[in-house]
VMD Tcl script that builds the backbone (N, CA, C; Angstrom):
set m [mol new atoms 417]
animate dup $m
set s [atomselect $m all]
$s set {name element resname resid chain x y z} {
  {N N UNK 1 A -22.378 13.725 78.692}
  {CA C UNK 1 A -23.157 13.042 77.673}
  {C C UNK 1 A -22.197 12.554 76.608}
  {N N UNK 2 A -22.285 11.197 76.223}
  {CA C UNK 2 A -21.498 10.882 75.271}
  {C C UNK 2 A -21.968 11.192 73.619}
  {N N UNK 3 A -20.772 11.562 72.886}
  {CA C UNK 3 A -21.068 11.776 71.641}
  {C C UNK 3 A -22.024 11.480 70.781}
  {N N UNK 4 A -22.335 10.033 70.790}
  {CA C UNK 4 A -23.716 9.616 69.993}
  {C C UNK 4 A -24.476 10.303 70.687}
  {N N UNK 5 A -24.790 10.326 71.711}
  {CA C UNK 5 A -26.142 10.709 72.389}
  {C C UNK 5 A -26.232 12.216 71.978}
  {N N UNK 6 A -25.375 12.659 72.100}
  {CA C UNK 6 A -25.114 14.521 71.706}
  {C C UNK 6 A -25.401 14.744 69.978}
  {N N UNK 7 A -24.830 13.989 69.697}
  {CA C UNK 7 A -25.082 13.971 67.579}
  {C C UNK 7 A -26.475 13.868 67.589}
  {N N UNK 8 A -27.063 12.649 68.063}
  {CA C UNK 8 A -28.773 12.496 68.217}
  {C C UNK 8 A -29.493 13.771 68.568}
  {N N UNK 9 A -29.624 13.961 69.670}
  {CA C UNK 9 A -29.962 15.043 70.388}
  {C C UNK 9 A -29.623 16.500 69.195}
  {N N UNK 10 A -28.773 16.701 68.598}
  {CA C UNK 10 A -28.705 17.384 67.705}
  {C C UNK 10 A -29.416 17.142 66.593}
  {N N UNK 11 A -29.627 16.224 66.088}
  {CA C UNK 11 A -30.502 15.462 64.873}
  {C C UNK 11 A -31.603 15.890 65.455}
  {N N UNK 12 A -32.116 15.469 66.527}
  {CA C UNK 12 A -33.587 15.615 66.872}
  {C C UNK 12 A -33.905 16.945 66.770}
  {N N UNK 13 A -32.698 18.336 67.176}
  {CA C UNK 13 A -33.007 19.342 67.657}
  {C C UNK 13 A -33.328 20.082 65.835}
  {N N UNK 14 A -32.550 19.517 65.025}
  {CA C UNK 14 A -32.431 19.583 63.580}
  {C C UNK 14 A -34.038 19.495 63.015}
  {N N UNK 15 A -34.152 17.715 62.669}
  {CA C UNK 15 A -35.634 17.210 62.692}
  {C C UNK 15 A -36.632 17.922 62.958}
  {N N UNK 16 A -36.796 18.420 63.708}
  {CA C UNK 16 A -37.990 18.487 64.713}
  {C C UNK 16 A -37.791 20.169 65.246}
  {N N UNK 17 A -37.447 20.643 64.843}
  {CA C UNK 17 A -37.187 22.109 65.458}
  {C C UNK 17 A -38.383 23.125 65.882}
  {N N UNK 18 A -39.475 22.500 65.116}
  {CA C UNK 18 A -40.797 23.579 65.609}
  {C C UNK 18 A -41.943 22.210 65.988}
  {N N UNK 19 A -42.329 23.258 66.642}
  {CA C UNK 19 A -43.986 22.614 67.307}
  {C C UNK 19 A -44.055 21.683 66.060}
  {N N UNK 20 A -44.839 22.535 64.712}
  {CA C UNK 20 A -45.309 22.137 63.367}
  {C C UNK 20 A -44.640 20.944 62.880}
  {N N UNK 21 A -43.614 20.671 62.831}
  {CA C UNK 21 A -42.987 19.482 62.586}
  {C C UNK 21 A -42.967 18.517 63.183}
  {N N UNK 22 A -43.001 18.762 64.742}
  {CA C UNK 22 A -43.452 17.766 65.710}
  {C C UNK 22 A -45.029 17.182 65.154}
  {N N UNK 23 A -45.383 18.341 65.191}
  {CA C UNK 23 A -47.270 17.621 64.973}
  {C C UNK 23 A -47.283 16.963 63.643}
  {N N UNK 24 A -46.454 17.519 62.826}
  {CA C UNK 24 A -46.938 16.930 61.235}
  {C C UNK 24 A -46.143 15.467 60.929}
  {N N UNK 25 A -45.490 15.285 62.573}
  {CA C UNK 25 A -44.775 13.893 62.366}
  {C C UNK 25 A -45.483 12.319 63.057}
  {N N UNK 26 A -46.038 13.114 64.219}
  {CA C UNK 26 A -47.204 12.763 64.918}
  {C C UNK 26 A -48.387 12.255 64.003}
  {N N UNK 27 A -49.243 13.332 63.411}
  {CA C UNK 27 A -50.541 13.286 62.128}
  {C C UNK 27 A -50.024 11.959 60.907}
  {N N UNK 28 A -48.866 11.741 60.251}
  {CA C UNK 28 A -48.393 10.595 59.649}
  {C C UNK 28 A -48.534 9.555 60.591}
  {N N UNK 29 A -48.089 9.498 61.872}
  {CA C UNK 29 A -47.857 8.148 61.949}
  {C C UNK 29 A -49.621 7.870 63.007}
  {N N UNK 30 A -49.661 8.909 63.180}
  {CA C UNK 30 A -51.445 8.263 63.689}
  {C C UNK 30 A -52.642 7.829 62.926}
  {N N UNK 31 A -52.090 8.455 61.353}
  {CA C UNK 31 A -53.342 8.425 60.826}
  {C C UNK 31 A -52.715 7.492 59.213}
  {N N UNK 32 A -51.611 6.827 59.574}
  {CA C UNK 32 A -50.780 6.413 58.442}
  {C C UNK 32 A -51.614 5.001 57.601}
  {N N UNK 33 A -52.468 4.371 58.778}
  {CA C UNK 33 A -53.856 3.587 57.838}
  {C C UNK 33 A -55.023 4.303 57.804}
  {N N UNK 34 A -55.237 5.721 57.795}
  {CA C UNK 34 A -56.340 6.388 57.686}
  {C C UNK 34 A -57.233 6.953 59.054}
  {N N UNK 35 A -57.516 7.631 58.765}
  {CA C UNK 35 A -58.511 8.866 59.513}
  {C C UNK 35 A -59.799 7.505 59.973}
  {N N UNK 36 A -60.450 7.262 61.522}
  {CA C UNK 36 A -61.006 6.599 61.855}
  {C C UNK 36 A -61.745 8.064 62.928}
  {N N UNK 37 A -62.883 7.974 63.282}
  {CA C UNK 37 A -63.313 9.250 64.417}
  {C C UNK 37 A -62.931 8.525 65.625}
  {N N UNK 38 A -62.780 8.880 66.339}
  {CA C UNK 38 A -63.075 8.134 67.706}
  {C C UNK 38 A -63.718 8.150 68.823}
  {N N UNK 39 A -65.363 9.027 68.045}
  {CA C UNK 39 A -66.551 9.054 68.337}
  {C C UNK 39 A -66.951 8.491 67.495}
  {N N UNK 40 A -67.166 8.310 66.531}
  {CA C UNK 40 A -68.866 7.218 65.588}
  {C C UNK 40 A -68.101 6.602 64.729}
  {N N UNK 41 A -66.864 6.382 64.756}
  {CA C UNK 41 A -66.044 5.468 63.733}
  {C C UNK 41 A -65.979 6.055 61.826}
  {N N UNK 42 A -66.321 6.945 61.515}
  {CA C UNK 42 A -67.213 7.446 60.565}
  {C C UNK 42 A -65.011 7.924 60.107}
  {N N UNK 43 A -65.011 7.643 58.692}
  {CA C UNK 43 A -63.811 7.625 58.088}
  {C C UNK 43 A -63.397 8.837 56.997}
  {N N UNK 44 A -64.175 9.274 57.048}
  {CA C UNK 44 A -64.013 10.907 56.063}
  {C C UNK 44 A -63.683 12.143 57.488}
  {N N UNK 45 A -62.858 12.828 56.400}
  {CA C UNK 45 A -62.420 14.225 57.626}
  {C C UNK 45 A -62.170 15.197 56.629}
  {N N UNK 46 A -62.392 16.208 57.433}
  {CA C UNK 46 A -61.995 17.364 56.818}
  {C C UNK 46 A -60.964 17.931 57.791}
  {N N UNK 47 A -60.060 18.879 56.868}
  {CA C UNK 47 A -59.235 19.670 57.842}
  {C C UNK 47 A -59.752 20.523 59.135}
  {N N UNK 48 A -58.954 19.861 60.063}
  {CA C UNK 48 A -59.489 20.622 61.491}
  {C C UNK 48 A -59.162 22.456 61.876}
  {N N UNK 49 A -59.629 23.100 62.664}
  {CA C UNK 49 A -59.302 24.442 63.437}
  {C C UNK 49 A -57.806 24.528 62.965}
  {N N UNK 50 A -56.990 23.937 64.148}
  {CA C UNK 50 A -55.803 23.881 64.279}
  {C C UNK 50 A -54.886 22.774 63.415}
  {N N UNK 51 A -53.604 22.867 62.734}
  {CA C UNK 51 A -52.563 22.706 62.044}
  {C C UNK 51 A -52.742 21.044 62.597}
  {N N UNK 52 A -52.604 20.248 61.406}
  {CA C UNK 52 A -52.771 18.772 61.324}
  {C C UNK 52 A -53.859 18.481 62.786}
  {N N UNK 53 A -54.804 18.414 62.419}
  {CA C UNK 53 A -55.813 18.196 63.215}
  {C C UNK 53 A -56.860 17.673 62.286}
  {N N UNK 54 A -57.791 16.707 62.635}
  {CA C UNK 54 A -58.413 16.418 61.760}
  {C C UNK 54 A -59.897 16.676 62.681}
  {N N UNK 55 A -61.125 17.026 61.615}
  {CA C UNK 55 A -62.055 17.239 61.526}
  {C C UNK 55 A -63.564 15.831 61.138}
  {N N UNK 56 A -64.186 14.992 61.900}
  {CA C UNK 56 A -65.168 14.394 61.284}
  {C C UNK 56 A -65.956 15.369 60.598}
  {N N UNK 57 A -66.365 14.268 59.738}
  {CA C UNK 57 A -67.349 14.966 58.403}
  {C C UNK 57 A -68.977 14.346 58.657}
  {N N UNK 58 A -68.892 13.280 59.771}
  {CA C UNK 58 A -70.545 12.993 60.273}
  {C C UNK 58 A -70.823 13.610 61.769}
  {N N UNK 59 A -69.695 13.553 62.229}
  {CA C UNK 59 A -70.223 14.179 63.764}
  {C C UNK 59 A -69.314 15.163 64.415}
  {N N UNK 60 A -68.606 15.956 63.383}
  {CA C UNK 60 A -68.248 17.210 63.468}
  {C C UNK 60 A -66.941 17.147 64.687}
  {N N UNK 61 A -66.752 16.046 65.216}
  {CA C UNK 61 A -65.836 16.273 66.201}
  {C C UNK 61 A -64.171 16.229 65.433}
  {N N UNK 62 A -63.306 16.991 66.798}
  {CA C UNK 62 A -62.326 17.729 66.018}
  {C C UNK 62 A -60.798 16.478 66.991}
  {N N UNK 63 A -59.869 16.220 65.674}
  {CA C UNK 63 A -59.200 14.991 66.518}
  {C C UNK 63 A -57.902 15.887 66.065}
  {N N UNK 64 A -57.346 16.369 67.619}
  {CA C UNK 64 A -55.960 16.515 66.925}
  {C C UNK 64 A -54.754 15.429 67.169}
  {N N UNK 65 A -53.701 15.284 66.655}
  {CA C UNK 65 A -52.600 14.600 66.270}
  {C C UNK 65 A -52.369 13.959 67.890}
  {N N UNK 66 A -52.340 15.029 68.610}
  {CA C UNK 66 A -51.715 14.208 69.840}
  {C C UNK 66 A -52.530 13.389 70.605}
  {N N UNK 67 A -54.179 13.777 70.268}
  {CA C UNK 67 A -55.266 13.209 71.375}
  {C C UNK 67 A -55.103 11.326 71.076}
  {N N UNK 68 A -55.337 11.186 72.611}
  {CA C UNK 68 A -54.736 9.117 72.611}
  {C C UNK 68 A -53.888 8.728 72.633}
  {N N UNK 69 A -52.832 9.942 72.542}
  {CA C UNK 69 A -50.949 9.464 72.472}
  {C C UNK 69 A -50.555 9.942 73.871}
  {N N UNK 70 A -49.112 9.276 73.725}
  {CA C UNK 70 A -48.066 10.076 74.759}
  {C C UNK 70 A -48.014 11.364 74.643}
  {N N UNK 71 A -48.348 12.190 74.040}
  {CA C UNK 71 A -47.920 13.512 73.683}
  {C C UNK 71 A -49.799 13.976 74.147}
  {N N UNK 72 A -50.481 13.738 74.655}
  {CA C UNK 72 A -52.045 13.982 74.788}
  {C C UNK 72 A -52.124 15.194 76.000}
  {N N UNK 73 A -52.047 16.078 75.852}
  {CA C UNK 73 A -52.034 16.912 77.107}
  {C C UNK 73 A -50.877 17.393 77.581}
  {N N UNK 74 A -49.861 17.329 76.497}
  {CA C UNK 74 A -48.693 17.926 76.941}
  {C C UNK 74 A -48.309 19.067 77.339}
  {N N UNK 75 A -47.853 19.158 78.424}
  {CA C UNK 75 A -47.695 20.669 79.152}
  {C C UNK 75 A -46.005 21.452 77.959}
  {N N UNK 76 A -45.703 20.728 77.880}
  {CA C UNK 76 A -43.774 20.819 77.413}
  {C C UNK 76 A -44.168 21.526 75.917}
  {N N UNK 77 A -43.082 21.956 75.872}
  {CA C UNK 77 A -42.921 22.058 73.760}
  {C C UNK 77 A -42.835 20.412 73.312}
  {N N UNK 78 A -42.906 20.266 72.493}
  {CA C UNK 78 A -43.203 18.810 71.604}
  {C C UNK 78 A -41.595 18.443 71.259}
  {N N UNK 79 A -40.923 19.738 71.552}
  {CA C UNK 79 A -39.816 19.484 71.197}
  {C C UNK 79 A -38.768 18.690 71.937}
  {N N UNK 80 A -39.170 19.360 73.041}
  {CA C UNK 80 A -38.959 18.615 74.291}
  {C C UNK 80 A -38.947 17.501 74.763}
  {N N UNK 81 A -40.397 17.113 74.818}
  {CA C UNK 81 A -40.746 15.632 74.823}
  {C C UNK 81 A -40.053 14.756 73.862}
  {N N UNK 82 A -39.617 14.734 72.555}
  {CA C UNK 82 A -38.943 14.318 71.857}
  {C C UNK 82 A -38.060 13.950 72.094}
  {N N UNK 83 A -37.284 14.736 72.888}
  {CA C UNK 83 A -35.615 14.337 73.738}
  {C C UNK 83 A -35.822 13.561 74.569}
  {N N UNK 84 A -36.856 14.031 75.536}
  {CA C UNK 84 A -37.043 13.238 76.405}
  {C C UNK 84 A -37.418 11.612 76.179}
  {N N UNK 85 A -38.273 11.733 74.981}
  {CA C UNK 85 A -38.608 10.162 75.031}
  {C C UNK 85 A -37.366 9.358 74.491}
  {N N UNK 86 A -36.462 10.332 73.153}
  {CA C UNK 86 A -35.165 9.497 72.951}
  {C C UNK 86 A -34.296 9.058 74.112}
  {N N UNK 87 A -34.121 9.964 74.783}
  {CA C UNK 87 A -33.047 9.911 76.123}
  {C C UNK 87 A -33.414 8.998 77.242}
  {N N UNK 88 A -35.074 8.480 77.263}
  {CA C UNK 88 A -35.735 7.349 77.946}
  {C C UNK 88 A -35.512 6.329 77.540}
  {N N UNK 89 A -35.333 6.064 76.294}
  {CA C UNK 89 A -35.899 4.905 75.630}
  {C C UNK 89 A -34.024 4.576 75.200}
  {N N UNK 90 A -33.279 5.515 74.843}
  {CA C UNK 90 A -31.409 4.998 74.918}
  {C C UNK 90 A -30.840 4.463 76.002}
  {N N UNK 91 A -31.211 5.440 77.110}
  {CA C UNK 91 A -30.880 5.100 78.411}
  {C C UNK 91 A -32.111 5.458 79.663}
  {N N UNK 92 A -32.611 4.071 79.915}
  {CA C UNK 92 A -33.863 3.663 80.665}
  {C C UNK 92 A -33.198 3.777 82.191}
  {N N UNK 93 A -32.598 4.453 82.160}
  {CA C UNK 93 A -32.008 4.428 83.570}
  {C C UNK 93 A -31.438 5.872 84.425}
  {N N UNK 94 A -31.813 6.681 83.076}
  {CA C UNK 94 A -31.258 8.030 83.254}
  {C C UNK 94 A -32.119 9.028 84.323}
  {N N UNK 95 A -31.859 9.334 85.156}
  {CA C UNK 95 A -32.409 10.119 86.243}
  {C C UNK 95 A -32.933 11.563 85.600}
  {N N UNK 96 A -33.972 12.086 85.921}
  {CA C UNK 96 A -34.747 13.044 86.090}
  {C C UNK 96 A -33.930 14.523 86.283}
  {N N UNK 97 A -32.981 14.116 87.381}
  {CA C UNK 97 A -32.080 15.184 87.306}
  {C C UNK 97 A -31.130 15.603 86.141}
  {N N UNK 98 A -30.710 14.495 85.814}
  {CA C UNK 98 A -29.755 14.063 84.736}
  {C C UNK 98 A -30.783 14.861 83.261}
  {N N UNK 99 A -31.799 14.452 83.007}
  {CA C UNK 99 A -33.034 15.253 82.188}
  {C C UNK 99 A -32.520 16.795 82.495}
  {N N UNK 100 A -33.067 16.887 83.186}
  {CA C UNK 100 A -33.112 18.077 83.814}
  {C C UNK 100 A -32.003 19.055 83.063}
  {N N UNK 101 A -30.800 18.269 83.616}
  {CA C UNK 101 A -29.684 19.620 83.452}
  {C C UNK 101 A -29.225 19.654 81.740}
  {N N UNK 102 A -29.691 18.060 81.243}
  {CA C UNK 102 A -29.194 17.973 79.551}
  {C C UNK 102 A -29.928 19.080 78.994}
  {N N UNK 103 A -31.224 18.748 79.450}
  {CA C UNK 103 A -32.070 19.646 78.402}
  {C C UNK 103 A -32.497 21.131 79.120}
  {N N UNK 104 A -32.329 21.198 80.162}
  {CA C UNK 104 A -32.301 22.765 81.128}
  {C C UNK 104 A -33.888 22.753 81.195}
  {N N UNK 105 A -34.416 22.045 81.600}
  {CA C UNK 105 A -35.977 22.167 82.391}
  {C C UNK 105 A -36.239 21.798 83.701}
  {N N UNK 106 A -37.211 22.077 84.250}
  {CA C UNK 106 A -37.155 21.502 85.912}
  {C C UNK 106 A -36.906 20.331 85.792}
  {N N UNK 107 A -36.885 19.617 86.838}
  {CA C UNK 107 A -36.421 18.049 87.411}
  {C C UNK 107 A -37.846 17.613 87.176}
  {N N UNK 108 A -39.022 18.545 87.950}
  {CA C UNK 108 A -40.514 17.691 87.772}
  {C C UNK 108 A -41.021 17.562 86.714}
  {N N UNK 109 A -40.817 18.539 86.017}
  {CA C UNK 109 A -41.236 18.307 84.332}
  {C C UNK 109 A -40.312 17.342 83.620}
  {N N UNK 110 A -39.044 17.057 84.169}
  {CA C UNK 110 A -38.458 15.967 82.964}
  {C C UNK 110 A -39.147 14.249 83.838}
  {N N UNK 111 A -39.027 14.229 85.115}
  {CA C UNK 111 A -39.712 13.394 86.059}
  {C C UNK 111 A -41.007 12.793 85.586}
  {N N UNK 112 A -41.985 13.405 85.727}
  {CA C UNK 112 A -43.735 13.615 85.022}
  {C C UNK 112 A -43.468 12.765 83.643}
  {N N UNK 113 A -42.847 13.477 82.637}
  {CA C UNK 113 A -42.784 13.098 81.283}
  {C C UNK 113 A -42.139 11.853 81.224}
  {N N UNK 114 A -41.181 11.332 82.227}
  {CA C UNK 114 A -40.042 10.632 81.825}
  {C C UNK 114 A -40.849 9.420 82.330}
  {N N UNK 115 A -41.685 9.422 83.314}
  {CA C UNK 115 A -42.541 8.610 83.987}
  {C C UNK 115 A -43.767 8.426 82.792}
  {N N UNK 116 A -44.439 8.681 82.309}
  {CA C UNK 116 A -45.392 8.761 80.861}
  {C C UNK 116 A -44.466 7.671 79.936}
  {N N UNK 117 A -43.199 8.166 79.516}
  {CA C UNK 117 A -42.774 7.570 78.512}
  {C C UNK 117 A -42.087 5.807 79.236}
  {N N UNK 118 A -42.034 5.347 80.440}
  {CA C UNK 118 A -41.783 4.692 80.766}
  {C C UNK 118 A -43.027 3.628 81.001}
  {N N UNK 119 A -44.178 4.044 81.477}
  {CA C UNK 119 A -45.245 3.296 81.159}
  {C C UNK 119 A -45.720 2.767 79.712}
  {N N UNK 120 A -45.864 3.873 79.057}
  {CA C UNK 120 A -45.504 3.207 77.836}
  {C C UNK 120 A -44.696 2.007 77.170}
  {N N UNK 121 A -43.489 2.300 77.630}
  {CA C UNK 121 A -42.797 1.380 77.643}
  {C C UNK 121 A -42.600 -0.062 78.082}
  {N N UNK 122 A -43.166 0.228 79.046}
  {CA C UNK 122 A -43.627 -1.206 79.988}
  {C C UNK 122 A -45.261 -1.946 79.226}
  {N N UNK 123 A -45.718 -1.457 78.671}
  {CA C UNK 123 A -46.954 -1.760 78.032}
  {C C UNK 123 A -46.408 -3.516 77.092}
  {N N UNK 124 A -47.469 -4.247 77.002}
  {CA C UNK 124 A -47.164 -5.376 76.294}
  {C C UNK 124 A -47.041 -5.098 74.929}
  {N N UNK 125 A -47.767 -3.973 74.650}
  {CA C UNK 125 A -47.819 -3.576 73.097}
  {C C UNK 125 A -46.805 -2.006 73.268}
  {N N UNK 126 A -45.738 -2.381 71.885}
  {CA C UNK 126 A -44.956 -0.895 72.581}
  {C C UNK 126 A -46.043 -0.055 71.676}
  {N N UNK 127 A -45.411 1.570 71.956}
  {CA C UNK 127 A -45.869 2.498 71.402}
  {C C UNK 127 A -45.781 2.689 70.113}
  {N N UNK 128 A -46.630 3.291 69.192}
  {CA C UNK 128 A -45.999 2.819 68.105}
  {C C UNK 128 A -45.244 4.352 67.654}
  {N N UNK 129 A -46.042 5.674 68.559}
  {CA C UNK 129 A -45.098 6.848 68.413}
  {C C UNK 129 A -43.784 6.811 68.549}
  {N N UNK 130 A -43.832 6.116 69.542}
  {CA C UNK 130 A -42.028 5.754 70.133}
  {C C UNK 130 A -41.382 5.132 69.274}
  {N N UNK 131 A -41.918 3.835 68.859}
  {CA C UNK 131 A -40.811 3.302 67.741}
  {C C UNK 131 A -40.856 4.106 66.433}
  {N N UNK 132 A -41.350 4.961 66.071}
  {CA C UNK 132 A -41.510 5.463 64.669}
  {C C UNK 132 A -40.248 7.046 65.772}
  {N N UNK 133 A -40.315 7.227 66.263}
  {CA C UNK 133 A -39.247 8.247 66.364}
  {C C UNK 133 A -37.473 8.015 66.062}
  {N N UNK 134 A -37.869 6.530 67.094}
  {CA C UNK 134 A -36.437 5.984 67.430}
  {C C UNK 134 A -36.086 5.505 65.893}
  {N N UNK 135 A -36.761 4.677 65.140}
  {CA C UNK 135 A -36.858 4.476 63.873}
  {C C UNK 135 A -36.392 6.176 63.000}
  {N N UNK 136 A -36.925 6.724 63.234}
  {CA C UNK 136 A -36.626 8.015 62.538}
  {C C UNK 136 A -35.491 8.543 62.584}
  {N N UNK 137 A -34.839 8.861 63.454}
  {CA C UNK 137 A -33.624 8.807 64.103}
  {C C UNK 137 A -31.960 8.048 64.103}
  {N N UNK 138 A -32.542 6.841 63.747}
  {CA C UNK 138 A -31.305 6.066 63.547}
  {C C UNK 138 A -31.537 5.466 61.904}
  {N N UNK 139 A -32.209 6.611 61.249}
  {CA C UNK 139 A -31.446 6.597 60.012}
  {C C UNK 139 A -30.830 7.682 59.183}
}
mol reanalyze $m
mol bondsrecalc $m
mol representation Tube
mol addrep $m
């Protein structure tokens, strides 16, 4: 791995070191023009169950940070995925295995994820999680 990529990867590991920071970076940039439900459209929330999660205040349903994103059902630590999507999105060409041994997780779990963040990518509209990381990152 070359140096930038290793300094990054350290930044990120810096950044982002717990779940909580992952999510509370996530909750800014999902809700950065405001709290919308995405059951009855209804724009007031209250704090949800769980840590940056938001709560409707007309139909009680509970929205956390990751639901509708790349990160929606994530099996991985958040921390994880993080690398992974930097290390996708630097080098779009980097093999699964190559995942694998940087960050020491199976091949199918960096595979699965690495495949997620590549659809994304291919989308006409990019992500806007993705650019607010990479953005985060290279300053």
């Amino acid at each position: 791995m070359d140096d930038d990529n290793k300094k990054i990867l350290e930044k990120i590991a810096k950044r982002f070191n717990t779940e909580e920071s992952c999510l509370e970076f996530l909750s800014n940039i999902k809700w950065q023009n405001g709290f919308v439900c995405d059951k009855c459209g209804h724009t007031n929330y209250c704090k949800g169950k769980n840590e940056f999660s938001r709560r409707c205040t007309k139909c009680k349903k509970e929205i956390s940070s990751t639901a509708h994103t790349l990160f929606h059902r994530c099996k991985i630590p958040l921390t994880t995925a993080f690398k992974i999507v930097y290390l996708s999105c630097v080098n779009p060409d980097i093999s699964s295995y190559s995942l694998s041994k940087k960050l020491q997780i199976r091949r199918m779990t960096g595979y699965t994820f690495q495949k997620k963040v590549k659809h994304c990518l291919s989308k006409e509209n990019s992500d806007p999680f993705i650019e607010a990381l990479l953005k985060e990152l290279s300053s």
